[in-house]
N, C-alpha and C positions, 0 to 999 in steps of 0.2 A: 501495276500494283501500287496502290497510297504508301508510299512511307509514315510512319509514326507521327514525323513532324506533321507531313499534309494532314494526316485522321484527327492530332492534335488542332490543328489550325479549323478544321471544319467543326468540328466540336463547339471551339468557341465561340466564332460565330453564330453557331445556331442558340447558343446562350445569351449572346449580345441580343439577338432577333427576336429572342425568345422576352429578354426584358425591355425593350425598345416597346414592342406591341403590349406588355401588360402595364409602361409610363401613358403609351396613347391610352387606353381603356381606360385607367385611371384618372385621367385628367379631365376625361371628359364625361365619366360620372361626374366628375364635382362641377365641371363648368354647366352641362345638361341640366342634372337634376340636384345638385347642392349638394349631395353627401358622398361620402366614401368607407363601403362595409357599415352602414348604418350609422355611420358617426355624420352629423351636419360640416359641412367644410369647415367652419369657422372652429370651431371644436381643433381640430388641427393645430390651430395660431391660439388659442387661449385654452384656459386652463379651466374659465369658468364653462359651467355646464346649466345649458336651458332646460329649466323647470316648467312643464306646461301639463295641463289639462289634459291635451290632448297628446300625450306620450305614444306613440305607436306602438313603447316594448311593455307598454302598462301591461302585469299580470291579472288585471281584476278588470272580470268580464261586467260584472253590475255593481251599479255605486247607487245608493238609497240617499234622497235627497227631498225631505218632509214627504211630499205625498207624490214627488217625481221617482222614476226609476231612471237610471242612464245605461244601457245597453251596447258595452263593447266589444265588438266583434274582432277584434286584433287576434285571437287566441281561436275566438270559436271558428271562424271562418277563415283559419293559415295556409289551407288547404284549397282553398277555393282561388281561382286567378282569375283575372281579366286577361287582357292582351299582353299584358308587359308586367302582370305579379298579382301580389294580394290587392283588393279594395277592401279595407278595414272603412266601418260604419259606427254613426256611434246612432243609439235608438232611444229619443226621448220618449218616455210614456207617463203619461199623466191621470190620473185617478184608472186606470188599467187600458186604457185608450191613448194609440202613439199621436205626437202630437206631432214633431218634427223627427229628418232622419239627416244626418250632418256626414259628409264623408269626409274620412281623415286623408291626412298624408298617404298618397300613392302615387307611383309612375306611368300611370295611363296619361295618352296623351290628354294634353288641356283639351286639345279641338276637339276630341270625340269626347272626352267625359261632358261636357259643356251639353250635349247635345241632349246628357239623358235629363239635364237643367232647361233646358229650353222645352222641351217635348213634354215636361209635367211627371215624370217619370218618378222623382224624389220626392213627391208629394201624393204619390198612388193610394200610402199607406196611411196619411194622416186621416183620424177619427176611428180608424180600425183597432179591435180588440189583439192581443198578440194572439189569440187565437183564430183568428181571422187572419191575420197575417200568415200565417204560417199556409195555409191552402191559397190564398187570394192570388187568381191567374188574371199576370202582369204580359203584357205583354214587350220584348224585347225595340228597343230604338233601333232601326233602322238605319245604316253606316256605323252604330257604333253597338252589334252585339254582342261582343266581348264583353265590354264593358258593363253594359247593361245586365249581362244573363249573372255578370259577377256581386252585380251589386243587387241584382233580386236574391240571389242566392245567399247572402250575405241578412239580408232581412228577415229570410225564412228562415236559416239557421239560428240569428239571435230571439229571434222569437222562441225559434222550437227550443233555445235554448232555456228562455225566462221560464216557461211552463212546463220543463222537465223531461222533453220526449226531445225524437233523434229526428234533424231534420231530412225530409224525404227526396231532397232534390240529390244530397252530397252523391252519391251511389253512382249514376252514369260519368258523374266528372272524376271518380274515382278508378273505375274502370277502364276510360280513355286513357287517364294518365299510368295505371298499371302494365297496360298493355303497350303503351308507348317505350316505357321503360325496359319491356325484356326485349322488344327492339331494337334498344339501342344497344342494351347487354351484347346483343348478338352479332350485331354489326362492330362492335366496338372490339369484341374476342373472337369469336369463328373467325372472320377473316386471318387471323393471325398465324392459324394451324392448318385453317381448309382451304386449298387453292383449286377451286370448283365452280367452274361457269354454273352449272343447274344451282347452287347453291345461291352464287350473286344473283341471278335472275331472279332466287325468293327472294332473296333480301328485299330488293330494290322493289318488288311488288307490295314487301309489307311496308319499307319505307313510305311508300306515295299512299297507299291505302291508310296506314295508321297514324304513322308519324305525320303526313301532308295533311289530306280529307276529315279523317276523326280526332287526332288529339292538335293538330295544330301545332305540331311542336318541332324545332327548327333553332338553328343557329342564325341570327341576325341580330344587327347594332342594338335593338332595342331589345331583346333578352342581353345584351351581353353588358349593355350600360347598366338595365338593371339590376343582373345580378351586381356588379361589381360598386354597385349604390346602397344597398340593403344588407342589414347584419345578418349574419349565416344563421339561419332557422331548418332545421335539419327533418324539415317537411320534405315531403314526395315530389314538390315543383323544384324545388332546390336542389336533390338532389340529383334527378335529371337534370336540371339545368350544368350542375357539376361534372357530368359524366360528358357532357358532350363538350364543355368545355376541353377537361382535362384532355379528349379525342383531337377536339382542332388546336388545342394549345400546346400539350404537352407532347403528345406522342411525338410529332417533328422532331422535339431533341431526342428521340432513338429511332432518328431513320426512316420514319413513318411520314413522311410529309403526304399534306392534300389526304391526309388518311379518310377523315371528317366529309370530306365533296365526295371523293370515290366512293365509300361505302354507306354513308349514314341517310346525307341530305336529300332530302324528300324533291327537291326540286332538280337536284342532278342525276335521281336515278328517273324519273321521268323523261327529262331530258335523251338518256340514256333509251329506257324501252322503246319511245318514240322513234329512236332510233334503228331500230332492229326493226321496221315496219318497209322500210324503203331500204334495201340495200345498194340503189344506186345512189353515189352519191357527188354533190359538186365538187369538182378538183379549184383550191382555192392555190392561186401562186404564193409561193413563200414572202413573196413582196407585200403583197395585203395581208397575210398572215403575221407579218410582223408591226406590219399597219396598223392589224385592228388591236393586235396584243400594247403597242404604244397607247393606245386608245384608251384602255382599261385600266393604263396605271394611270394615264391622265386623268381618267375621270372620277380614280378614285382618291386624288390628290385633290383636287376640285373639292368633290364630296366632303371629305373629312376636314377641310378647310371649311367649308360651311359650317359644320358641326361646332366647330373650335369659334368662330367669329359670332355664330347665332342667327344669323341672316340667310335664309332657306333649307334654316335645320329640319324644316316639316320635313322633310323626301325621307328621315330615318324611318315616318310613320307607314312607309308607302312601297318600301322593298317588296319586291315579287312575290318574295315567298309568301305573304298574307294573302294571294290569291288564294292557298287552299282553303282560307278559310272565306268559304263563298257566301255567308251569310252578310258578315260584314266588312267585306272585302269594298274598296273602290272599282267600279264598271272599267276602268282605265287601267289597273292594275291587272284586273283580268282577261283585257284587250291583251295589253300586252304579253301576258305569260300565254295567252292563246298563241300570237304569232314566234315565240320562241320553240313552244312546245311546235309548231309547223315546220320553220327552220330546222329543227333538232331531225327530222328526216330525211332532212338534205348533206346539214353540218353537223358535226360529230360537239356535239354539249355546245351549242353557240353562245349562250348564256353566259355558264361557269366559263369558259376560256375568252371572251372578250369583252362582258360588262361585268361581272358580279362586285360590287363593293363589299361585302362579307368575304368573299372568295379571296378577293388583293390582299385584306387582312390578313386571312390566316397565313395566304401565302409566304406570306412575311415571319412567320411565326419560325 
C-alpha cells in the first residue's frame, strides 16, 4: 500500500511531466510556425504590435475599395480545415469578376500548400463571376487534398458569402466533424464507468471507421503544434481538437495514463482489431522487448531534435496516422501502415509500443 508521502511524490511528478511536455509543445509552436496562442513570437519580447492588412483575427469579412471588393474568409470559412487548421483566403473581385485569390496566414504545410500553386489551382477562379464561383467544379491537387478541398471550400463559401446565400459544400465537413466529436465524447467518458469488452470493440470500430477513414481526426505533432500556435477560436475543430487534448494531456494527472492510445486513437484501435484476427501469436524475448522499447524513445529523441534544430522537420508532415486519409496521403506512408497493420497480427500494437513518436509524447505526459 503507497504511503501518503509515495502518493504525494507521484503526484508531483506527473505535474512536473505534465509541464515539461506543455514547455516542449510550446516552444516548438514558436520555433515551427512563429506564434504562440495566436500571438507572433516576437510579440512576446515587444510591446509593439504588427498592424497589417492582412490580420488573420480581422472581423470584416468584405472591405469595398473603389470598384474592388476584398473578400475575407477568416470568419466565414472558421470552420472549414485543411490538414493542420483553417485556410483563410482573401477574394479580389474586380468590376463583379474575381481577379486574384491570395491565401493568408496558415499551418499547412509549405510543401503541400505549394503544390495547389504549382498545379494552377489558385488561379481556377480568375475571370469568374462570384456566382460562378460558387458552383464551378474544381478539382482537388493530388498529394495535397487537404489542403486543396480546404481552400475550394473556402472560395465557395466567400462567394456564397458576397451574394447572400449559404455555401453548399460546408454540410458534409460538418457532419464528419460532428460525428467525430461524439466519438470522442464516448471514448473520452464511457470508458470511465463501463468496463465492457463488447463495448471497446464498438468503440474502436467507430474509432478507425470515423475518427481514421471519414473525419481524419487524430492526435499528432502537427494538430498539436497547431493548436498550441493559433488563438482559441471556439469553432467545432477547436473544440475537438481540445477534447483530445485535454484526454492525452490531462487525464494522466488523475491516473489515466495512455488513456488517449487505449481508447480514442484511430491507428491503435486498428492496430488492436487486427489483432483479434490471428490469435496466434509471436513470443518476443524480453531482451528484444526492451531493445525495441530503447528504440522508440531513441527515435523519438532523434525526432523531436529535428523539429527543434529544423533540419528534417518535414517527417512531422508524414506521421502514420495521415494514412487514413488515403486521398492525400504519401503511397510510403501507406506502405508502411499496411505492414504495421500486418505485424499487429502477430505483435500485440507494434506501432504504438515500439515506434509511435505522438505516442513517446504523451507518454511523457
Amino acid at each position: 500500500m503507497a504511503t501518503p508521502k509515495l502518493k504525494s511524490n507521484q503526484g508531483a511528478a506527473r505535474i512536473v511531466a505534465f509541464i515539461a511536455v506543455f514547455c516542449i509543445l510550446a516552444s516548438l509552436a514558436v520555433i515551427r510556425n512563429g506564434s504562440l496562442f495566436g500571438r507572433e513570437a516576437s510579440e512576446y519580447f515587444s510591446s509593439a504590435k504588427s498592424v497589417s492588412g492582412n490580420d488573420l483575427d480581422s472581423p470584416t469579412s468584405i472591405l469595398q475599395s473603389g470598384t474592388q471588393e476584398i473578400i475575407n474568409t477568416t470568419e466565414i470559412g472558421k470552420d472549414i480545415s485543411g490538414y493542420a487548421g483553417p485556410v483563410p483566403l482573401e477574394i479580389f473581385v474586380t468590376d463583379g469578376r474575381i481577379d486574384s485569390i491570395v491565401a493568408l496566414p496558415n499551418s499547412e504545410s509549405t510543401k503541400f500548400f505549394s503544390r495547389l500553386e504549382s498545379s494552377g489551382l489558385t488561379k481556377a477562379w480568375n475571370g469568374k463571376t462570384l456566382q460562378e464561383a460558387e458552383t464551378l467544379d474544381v478539382d482537388a491537387v493530388t498529394g495535397a487534398t487537404y489542403s486543396s478541398n480546404a481552400f475550394i471550400a473556402n472560395v465557395r463559401a466567400g462567394a456564397a458569402f458576397a451574394v447572400g446565400a449559404k455555401a453548399t459544400s460546408s454540410g458534409s465537413i460538418s457532419i464528419a466533424a460532428i460525428a467525430a466529436l461524439i466519438v470522442i465524447l464516448a471514448g473520452a467518458v464511457i470508458p470511465l464507468f463501463v468496463k465492457n469488452q463488447t463495448y471497446r470493440l464498438v468503440q474502436q470500430l467507430f474509432n478507425v471507421a470515423v475518427l481514421g477513414f471519414w473525419a481524419g481526426t487524430f492526435i499528432d505533432y502537427a494538430m498539436m503544434l497547431n493548436f498550441f500556435s493559433r488563438a482559441p477560436h471556439f469553432t467545432l475543430s477547436f473544440i475537438i481538437s481540445l477534447i483530445l487534448l485535454i484526454v492525452g494531456l490531462i487525464y494522466p494527472l488523475f491516473k489515466k495514463p495512455n488513456f488517449y492510445c487505449t481508447w480514442i486513437c484511430p491507428f491503435g484501435s486498428l492496430q488492436e482489431l487486427a489483432g483479434k484476427v490471428c490469435k496466434k501469436k509471436w513470443k518476443l524475448s524480453p531482451r528484444l522487448i526492451k531493445g525495441l522499447d530503447s528504440f522508440r524513445q531513441l527515435l523519438w529523441v532523434v525526432l523531436l531534435s529535428l523539429l527543434y534544430i529544423g533540419w528534417g522537420a518535414s517527417w512531422i508532415d508524414y506521421e502514420i496516422f495521415t494514412a487514413f486519409i488515403v486521398e492525400s496521403a504519401s503511397w510510403i506512408v501507406i506502405a508502411v501502415g499496411g505492414v504495421f497493420v500486418v505485424l499487429s497480427l502477430f505483435i500485440s500494437r507494434p506501432f504504438c509500443r515500439f515506434v509511435c513518436p505522438t505516442g513517446s509524447l504523451l507518454k511523457q505526459a
